[in-house]
C-alpha positions in Angstrom: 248.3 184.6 164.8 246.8 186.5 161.6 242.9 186.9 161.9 241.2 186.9 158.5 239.0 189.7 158.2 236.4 190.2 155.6 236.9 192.6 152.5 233.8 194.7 151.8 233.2 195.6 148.3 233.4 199.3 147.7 232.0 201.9 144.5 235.0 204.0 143.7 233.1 207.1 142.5 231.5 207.6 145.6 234.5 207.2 147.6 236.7 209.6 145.8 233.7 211.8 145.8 233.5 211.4 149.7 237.5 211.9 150.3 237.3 214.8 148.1 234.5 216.5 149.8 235.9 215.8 153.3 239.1 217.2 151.9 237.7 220.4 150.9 235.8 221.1 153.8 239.1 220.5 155.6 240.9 223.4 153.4 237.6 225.9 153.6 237.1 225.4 157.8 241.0 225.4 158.9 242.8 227.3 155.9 241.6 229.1 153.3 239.0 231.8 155.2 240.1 234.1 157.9 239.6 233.5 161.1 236.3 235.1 163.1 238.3 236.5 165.8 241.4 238.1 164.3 240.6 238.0 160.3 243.7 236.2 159.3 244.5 233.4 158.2 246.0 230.7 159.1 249.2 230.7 156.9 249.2 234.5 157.7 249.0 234.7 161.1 252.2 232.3 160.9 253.8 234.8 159.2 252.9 237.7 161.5 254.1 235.0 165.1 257.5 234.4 163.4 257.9 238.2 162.8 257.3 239.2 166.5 259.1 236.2 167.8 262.0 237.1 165.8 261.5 240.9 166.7 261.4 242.2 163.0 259.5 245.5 163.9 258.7 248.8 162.3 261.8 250.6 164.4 264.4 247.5 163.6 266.6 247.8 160.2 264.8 246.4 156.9 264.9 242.7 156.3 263.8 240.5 153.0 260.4 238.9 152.8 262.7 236.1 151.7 264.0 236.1 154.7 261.1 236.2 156.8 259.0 233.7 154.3 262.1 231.0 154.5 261.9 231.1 158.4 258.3 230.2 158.2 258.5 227.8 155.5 261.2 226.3 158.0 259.5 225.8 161.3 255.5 225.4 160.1 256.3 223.8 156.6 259.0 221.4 157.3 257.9 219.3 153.8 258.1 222.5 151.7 254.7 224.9 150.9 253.3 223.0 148.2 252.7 219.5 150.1 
């Protein structure tokens, strides 16, 4: 029913220092630097989709940023910007 498996011992240093440079690379490759192709980023080309799919052009009446920022916090952020 319930294999035992064998625990491995482990330094904790190194493996926070591991987790902590995978993490980073994480942020630097797929958020914080614009893209190649277009020059935005990711969080900002989210921005600029919900805009055109919710037709908020130059020609339309003004609308809030709030607005716009709590529609994209909504659909691409569902456990709030700062998680």
């Amino acid at each position: 029913m319930w294999r035992r498996r064998e625990l491995t011992s482990i330094d904790v240093i190194d493996e926070v220092q591991q987790n902590f440079i995978d993490s980073s690379y994480d942020v630097n490759t797929n958020r914080a630097f614009p893209d190649v192709r277009d020059g935005y980023k990711p969080g900002q080309r989210c921005i600029l989709w919900e805009m055109y799919t919710k037709k908020y052009t130059h020609d339309k009446p003004h609308v809030k940023s709030a607005k716009i920022d709590g529609g994209v916090a909504a659909l691409y952020w569902p456990h709030g910007r700062i998680s």
